[in-house]
Steps between C-alpha positions, in 0.01 A plus 500: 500500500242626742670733786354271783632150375883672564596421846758778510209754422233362681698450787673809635839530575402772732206305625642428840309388825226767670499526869262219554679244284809614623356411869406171369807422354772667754584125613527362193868539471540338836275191396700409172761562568617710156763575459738231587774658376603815301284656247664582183442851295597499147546804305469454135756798435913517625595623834462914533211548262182596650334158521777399702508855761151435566517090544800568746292777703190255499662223575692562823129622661368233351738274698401641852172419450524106345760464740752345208757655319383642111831484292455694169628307228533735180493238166482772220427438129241470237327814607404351813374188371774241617438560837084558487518171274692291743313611805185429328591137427711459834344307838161690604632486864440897570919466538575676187363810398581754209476866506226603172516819309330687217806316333409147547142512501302752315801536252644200447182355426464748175870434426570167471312358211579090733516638849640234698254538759161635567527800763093428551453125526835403632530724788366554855476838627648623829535907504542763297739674713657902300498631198734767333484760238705493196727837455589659205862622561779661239860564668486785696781691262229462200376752293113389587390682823167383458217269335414779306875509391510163421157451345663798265835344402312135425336664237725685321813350591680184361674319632379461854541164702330370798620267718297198694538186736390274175283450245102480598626637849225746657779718467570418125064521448500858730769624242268386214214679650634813533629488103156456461368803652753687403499368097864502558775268413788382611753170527443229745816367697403205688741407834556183711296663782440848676882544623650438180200738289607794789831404432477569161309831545757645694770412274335686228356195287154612520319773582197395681287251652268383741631295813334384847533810713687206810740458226623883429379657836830549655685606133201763533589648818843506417453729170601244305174448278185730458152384547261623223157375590369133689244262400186491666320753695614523801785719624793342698614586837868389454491755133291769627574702194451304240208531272243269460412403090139556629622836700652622129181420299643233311266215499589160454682419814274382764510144469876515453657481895669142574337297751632205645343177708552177632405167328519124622466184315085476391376171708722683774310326818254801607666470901785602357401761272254628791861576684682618242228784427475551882905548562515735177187655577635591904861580348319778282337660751753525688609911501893422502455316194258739310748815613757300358358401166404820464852627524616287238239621229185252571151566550347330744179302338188524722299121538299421199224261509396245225270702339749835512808306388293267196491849392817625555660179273288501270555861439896439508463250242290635220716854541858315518410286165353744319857702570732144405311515208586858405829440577511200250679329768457132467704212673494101422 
């Protein structure tokens, strides 16, 4: 299907009002009215994992500025798709809105052979708001002190398992990946979500994995797990030492940080959406809010417009299916 008959590429989630527009439309909020009562966030994974850090931090800004209360409502399962799928088809009143991921959009999409929904034609856009990198961590008693170390033992010895959030996770795919590069093997041990794949890591059930740097931060400060490398290219101010993929030579990598955005109903009426992208757009630049998500292991994603962010997706999906389909991950 051609890139510009997609809505949720042709339309950027990042494409939020300019100065001028913004002029034009400052009373717009006044006029209608919206909202007329709170504005629901759902987060397509449980309570703790990084979706849900994030939602919580954007959603109490959020709420200053719409001048309503944004409850996060966490409805986990499916890989994301129960709650994507029933915001999709819910009232396209701007009053409920899901947080998006790599997970449910550019993944999902090469997952699920019958995808429920259709992350391009059944949603409206309203920001893409952070995006995090994916850590490669062993416990910090382990024997591998490095990628180098660990590149070593996956190809020579048995035996190894690796631990992720689920099956077709980016986590699960960034695993995958590095096997890849480095023609190494080793047992996949899918979890219930990031807590219980850490979990199992520190216990001593696997050896490795990737996880959402939010969602080990604090188990890295404390000792508890070593950071081997990060996804993506960029270094990160709350893991100052940890090596970039790209800052090791090991290519592969850039495409593989977790973003995250905001989606309403598609046939969402554009007032609403025009204050939607407005409040998330004014939370985000707010510096308390991008010290703080910076603290917790985000990026902060500069404004993309159409043009820039067609691009982006359509870069995110051709490089995230080509990986499910490595993988041999496939879902019904």
């Amino acid at each position: 299907m051609p890139m510009q008959r997609r809505p949720f590429l042709a339309i950027s989630m990042g494409v939020l009002a300019g100065k001028a527009q913004a002029q034009l439309q400052a009373g717009s909020q006044a006029q209608t009215g919206f909202p007329p009562r709170p504005v629901t966030l759902v987060v397509a994974f449980s309570a703790g994992s990084t979706n849900d850090i994030l939602a919580r931090m954007l959603a109490a800004e959020v709420s200053l500025r719409l001048g309503q209360p944004v409850p996060v409502d966490a409805r986990p399962g499916a890989g994301g798709t129960l709650a994507v799928a029933g915001v999709a088809r819910g009232r396209a009143d701007g009053l409920t809105l899901v947080l998006v991921s790599t997970s449910t959009i550019p993944i999902n999409r090469a997952l699920y052979r019958n995808l429920s929904y259709d992350p391009y034609k059944d949603l409206a856009p309203v920001s893409i708001s952070a995006s995090t990198p994916n850590a490669l961590v062993v416990k910090a008693d382990a024997p591998m002190r490095s990628l180098a170390e660990l590149a070593a033992r996956l190809g020579g010895t048995p035996g190894l398992r690796y631990f992720s959030p689920g099956n077709g996770t980016s986590q699960h795919l960034s695993c995958v990946q590095l096997l890849l590069a480095v023609g190494g093997t080793s047992e996949h041990i899918p979890y219930r979500g990031p807590a219980e794949g850490i979990a199992g890591l520190l216990s001593g059930d696997t050896d490795w994995g990737f996880s959402a740097v939010p969602s080990i931060l604090g188990l890295a400060r404390d000792g508890q797990v070593r950071v081997l490398g990060l996804t993506g290219t960029r270094p990160l101010a709350s893991l100052p030492d940890a090596p970039t993929f790209a800052s090791m030579g090991v290519p592969g990598f850039e495409e593989t940080d977790v973003w995250y955005g905001i989606a309403a109903p598609a046939g969402t009426p554009p007032e609403a959406l025009a204050i939607l992208r407005r409040a998330f757009a004014e939370a985000l630049a707010q510096p308390d809010l991008q010290a703080r998500l910076a603290a917790a292991g985000f990026y902060p994603v500069p404004p993309m417009d159409g043009p820039a962010m067609e691009v982006f997706l359509g870069r995110q999906v051709a490089f995230w299916a080509d990986l499910v389909k490595a993988s041999g991950a496939t879902i019904d």
